[in-house]
C-alpha positions in Angstrom: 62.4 13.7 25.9 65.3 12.2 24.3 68.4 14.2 22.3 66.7 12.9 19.1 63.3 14.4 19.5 62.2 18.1 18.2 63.9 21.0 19.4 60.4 22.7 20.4 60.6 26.4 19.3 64.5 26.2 18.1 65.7 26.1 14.4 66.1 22.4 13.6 69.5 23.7 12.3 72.3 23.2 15.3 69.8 23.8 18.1 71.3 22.6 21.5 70.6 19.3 22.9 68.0 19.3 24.9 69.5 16.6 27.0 72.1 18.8 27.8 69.8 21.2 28.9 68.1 19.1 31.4 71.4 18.3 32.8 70.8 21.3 34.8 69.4 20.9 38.2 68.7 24.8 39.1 71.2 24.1 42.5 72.7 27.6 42.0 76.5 26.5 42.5 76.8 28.6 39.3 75.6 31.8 40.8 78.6 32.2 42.7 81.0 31.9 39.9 78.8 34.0 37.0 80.4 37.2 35.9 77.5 38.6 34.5 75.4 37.4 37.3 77.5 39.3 39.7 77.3 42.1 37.6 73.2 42.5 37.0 72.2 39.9 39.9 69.6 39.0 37.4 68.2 35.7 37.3 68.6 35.2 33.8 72.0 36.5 33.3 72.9 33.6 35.4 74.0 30.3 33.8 70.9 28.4 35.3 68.6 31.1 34.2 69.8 30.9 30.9 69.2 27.2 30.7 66.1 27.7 31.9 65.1 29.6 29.0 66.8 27.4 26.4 64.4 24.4 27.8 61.0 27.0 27.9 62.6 27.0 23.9 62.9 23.5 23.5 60.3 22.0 25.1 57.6 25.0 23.0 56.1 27.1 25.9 58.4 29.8 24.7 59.5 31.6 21.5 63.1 32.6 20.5 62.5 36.0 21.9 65.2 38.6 21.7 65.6 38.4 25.2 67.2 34.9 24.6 69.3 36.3 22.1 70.3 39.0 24.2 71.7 36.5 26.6 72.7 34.7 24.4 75.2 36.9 23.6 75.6 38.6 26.8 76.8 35.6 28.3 80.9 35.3 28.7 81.3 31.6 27.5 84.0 32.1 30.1 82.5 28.1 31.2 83.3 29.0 35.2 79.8 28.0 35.4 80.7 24.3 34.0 83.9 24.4 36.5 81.4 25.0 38.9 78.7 22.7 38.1 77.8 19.0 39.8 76.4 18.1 37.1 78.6 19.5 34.1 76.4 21.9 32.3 77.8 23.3 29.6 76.0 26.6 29.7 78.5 28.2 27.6 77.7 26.1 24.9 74.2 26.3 24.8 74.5 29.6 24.4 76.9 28.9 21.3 74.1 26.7 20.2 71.9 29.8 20.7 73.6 32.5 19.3 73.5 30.7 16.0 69.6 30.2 16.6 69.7 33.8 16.7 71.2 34.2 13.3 67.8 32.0 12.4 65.4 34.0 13.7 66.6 37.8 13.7 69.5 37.8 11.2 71.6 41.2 11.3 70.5 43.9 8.8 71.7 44.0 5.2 75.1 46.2 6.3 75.8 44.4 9.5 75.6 41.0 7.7 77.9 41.9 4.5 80.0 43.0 7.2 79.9 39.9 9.2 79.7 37.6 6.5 83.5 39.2 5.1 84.9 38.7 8.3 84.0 35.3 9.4 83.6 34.1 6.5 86.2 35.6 4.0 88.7 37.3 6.0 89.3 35.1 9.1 89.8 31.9 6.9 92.8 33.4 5.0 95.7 34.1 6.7 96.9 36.4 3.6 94.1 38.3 3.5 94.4 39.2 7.5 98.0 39.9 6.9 97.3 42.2 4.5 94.4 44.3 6.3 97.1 45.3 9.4 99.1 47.3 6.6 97.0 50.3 7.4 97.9 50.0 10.8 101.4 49.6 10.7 101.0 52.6 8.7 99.1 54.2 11.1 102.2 53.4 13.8 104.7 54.3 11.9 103.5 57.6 11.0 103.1 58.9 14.2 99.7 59.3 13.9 98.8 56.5 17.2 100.8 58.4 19.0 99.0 61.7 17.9 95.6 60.1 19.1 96.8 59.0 22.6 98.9 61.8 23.5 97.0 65.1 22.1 93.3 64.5 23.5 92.5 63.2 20.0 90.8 59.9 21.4 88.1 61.7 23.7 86.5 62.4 20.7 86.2 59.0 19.0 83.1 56.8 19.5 83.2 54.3 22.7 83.3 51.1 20.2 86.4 52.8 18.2 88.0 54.2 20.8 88.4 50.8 23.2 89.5 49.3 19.5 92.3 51.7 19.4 93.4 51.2 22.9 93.3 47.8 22.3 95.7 47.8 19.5 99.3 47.0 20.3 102.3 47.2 18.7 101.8 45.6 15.1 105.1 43.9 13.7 105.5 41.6 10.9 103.2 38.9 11.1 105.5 35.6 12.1 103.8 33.3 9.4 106.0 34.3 6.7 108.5 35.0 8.8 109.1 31.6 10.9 110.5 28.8 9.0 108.4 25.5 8.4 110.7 23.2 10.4 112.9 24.1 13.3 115.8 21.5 14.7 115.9 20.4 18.2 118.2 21.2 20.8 120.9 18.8 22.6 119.0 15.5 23.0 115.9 15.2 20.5 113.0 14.0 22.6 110.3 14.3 19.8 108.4 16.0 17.0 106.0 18.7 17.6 103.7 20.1 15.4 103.6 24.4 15.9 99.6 25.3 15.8 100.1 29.2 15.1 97.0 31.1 15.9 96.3 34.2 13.8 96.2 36.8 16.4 99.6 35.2 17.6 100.7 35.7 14.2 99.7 39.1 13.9 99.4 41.0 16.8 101.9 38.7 19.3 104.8 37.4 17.0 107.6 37.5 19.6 105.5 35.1 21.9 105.2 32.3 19.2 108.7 33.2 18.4 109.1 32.1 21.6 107.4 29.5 21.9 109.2 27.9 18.8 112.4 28.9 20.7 111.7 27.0 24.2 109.7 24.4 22.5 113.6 24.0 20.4 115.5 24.5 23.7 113.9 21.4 25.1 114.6 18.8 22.5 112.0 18.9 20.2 111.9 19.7 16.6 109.3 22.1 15.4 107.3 22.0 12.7 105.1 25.0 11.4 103.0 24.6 8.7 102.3 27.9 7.2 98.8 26.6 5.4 97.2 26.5 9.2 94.0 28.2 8.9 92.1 29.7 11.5 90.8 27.3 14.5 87.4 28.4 14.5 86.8 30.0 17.7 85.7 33.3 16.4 83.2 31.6 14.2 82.0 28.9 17.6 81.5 32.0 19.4 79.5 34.4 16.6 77.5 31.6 16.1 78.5 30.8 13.0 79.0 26.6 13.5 79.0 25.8 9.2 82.5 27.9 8.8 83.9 26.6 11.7 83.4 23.2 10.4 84.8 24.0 7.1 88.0 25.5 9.4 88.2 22.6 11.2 88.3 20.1 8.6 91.0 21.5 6.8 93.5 21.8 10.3 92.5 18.2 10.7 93.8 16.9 7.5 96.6 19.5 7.7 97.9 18.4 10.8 97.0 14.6 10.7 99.4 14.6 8.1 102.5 16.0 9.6 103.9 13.0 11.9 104.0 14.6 14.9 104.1 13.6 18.2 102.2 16.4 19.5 100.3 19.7 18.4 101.3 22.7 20.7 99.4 26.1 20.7 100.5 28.5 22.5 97.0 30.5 22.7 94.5 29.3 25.2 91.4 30.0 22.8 92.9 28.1 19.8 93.9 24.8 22.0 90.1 25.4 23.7 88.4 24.9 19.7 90.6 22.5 19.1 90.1 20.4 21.8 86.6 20.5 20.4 87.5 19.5 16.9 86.3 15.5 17.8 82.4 17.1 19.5 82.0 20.1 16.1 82.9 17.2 13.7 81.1 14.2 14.7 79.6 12.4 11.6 81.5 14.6 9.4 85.2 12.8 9.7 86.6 9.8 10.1 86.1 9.0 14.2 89.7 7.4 15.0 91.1 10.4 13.0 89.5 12.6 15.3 90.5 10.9 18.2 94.3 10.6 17.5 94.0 14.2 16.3 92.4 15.0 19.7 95.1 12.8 22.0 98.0 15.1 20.6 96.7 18.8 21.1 98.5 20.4 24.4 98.8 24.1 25.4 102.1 25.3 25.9 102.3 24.8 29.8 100.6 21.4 29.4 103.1 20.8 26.8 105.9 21.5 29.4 104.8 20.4 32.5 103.8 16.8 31.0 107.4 16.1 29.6 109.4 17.7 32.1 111.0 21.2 31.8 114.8 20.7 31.2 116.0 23.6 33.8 119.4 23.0 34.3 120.7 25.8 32.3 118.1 28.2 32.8 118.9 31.7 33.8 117.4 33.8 37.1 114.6 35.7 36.0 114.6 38.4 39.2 110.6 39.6 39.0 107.5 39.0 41.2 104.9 38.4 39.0 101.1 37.4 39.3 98.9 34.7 36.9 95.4 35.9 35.4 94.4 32.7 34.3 92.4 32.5 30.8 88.6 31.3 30.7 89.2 29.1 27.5 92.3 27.6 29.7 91.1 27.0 33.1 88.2 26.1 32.6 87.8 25.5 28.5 90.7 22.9 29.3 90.8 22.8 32.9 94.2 23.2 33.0 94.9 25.8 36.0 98.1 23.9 37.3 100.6 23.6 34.2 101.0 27.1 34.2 101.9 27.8 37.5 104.5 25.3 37.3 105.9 26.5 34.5 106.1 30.0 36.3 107.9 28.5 39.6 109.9 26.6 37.6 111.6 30.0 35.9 114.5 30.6 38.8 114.2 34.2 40.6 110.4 34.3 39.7 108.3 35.0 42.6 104.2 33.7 42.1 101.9 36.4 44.2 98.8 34.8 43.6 96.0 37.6 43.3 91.9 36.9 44.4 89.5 35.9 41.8 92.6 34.9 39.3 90.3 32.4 37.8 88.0 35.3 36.9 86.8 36.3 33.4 88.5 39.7 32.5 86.2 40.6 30.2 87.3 40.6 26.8 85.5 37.6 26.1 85.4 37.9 22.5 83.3 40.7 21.0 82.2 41.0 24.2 84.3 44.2 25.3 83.3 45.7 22.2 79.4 45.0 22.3 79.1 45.2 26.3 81.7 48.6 27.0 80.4 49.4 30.4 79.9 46.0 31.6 83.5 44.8 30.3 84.9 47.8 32.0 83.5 46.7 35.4 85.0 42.9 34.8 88.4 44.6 34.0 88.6 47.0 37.1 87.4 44.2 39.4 90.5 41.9 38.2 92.9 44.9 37.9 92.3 45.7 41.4 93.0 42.3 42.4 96.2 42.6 40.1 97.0 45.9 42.0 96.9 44.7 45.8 99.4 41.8 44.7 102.3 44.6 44.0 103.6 41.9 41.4 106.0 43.4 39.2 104.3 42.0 36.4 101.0 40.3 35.2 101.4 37.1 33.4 98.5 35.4 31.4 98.6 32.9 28.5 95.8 33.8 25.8 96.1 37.2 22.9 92.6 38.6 24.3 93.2 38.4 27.5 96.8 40.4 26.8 95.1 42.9 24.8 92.1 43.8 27.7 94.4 43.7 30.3 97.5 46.0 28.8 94.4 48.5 27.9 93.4 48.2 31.1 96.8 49.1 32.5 97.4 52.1 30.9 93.9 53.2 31.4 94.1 53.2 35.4 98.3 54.3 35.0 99.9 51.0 36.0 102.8 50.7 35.3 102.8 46.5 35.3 103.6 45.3 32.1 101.9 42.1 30.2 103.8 39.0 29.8 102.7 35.6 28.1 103.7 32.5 30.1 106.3 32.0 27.6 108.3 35.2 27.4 108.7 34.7 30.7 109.9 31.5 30.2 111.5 32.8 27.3 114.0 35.5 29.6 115.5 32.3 31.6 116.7 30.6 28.3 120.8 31.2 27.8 121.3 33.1 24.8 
């Protein structure tokens, strides 16, 4: 049956391909590396069992049932299964495909979708909008009233969801949008022009790591450019299900940025380079091909970035710390980059690398995820923080805002004292003042 023909039971509306569901050859290399497989070992929490009931779908001898969409959405998109795969499955985004089917055929009830709607739809496509809605929690900070909740027993008696939301929430600062200017001079020799993709929950929750980034990105000859009319990426929207907004997102960072003369684009937050990456796949038919492909040729992470025009390291400082590397789903195997940062890392003088077991291992943030699935995030989390523990690293070192929310939580939850570090404030402490 070719990609072209009917998608069976689906919604003709973005169903998946069903040649990419055939792709899958049921060899179970997948099992191996599957989260949620290794969690239930049940056959259809496993990436081949949840293409296996995406083709009963497509090919009619099954309906959308809800357990579809509950894989659907209790599958990581953490893509260790495509890493994994012979043939290149892209499990995870069948189930993207799916989850959106699900909006189709069991749509959220009148609350839950006002809800959802405002926040993918309104909220997360305007940066002032989501500056404005953490006001209440600096307040909330600032007024002593966090501290009240963590320290006085306050938090036993908050629901699960609201309670891991709090002990997600880190410090909140000024957001670094308004803050960071629109161009920033190179350093010593000018080697280029890069264009400064700054993610929102960089921007909101992790302003001192773009700061940073701008800063190194400076320190190595390049001048920065950050436009402040970037809009979200998308990825929340790709992995809700909601493909249309994403698109609309999209679009606009791709005339933004085509625009701007830049050598490269540079993201500093695995997820966002991840969606971006798969600007040239989402738009296909919708833009202008060549436009999507030069678009495509400039985006780099960070480490990428650094590794692929050579790290200018003769005046860095020692940075005296063992540290160990949780690598990000949406980087190593979204972007299969699993090298970059570890070069980056033993390029920082005085670092010591301890690499830990499993580091390629979803933590279990995974979006929504540790909000929808508490229990089964939890077990993802203690499973890499015991791996994090037996390295006796000084600190843990990661590269994406999610992953440095779960696994500071996680952290303070089981009393270790390790803190959190993004790639580049690490980086960032070896820079001479």
């Amino acid at each position: 049956m070719p990609e072209s023909s009917p998608a069976g039971n689906f919604h003709p509306a973005d169903a998946p391909g069903y040649a990419s569901i055939l792709q899958c050859m049921r060899c179970g290399f997948c099992l191996a590396v599957c989260p949620t497989y290794a969690l239930t070992n049940r056959e259809r929490s496993s990436p081949r069992g949840r293409a296996a009931l995406a083709r009963a779908v497509a090919e009619g001898k099954l309906e959308f049932t809800p357990a579809v969409g509950e894989e659907a959405f209790f599958c990581l998109d953490c893509k260790a299964c495509t890493t994994a795969c012979p043939s290149g499955v892209r499990v995870g985004t069948i189930m993207e495909f799916c989850r959106r089917q699900e909006q189709f055929f069991r749509p959220p009830s009148l609350p839950a979708g006002i809800l959802r709607d405002f926040i993918l739809k309104r909220m997360l496509p305007s940066p002032a909008m989501l500056e404005t809605s953490l006001l209440p929690l600096r307040l909330y900070q600032r007024l002593g009233l966090q501290w009240a909740v963590r320290h006085l027993g306050i938090k036993r008696f908050l629901p699960g969801v609201l309670a891991k939301m709090e002990g997600l929430l880190p410090p909140i600062g000024q957001p670094l949008r308004l803050e960071i200017p629109e161009t920033i001079p190179a350093g010593g020799v000018r080697r280029g022009r890069v264009a400064f993709f700054l993610g929102c929950a960089m921007s909101l929750l992790f302003p001192e790591v773009s700061r940073q980034t701008a800063r190194i990105l400076s320190h190595q000859g390049f001048e920065v450019v950050t436009p402040k009319e970037v809009k979200c990426c998308g990825a929340p929207h790709l992995a809700e299900g909601d493909r249309e907004s994403a698109r609309r997102l999209s679009l606009l960072n791709l005339d933004l940025f085509s625009g701007l003369d830049a050598d490269y684009i540079v993201t500093d937050c695995a997820g966002c380079g991840c969606a971006l990456k798969e600007y040239e796949e989402l738009l296909e038919g919708r833009a202008d091909r060549e436009k999507l492909r030069l678009f495509r040729s400039k985006i780099r992470d960070i480490s990428e970035f650094l590794v692929e025009v050579a790290i200018r390291s003769e005046d860095l400082r020692p940075v005296p710390l063992s540290v160990t590397y949780h690598e990000p789903c949406h980087l190593v195997h979204g972007q299969g980059l699993s090298g970059p940062p570890r070069q980056v890392i033993r390029n920082i003088p005085g670092v010591e690398l301890r690499e830990m077991k499993e580091s390629n291992w979803c933590c279990g943030m995974a979006g929504s995820f540790a909000l929808k699935e508490l229990e089964a995030s939890r077990k993802l989390l203690e499973r890499k923080l015991a791996h994090v523990r037996a390295t006796g690293a000084d600190a843990l070192v990661t590269a994406n805002p999610g992953c440095h929310l779960q696994l500071a939580w996680g952290l303070r939850e089981m009393g270790m004292k390790q803190p959190v570090l993004h790639i580049v404030e690490l980086l960032g402490r070896a820079l001479p003042t």
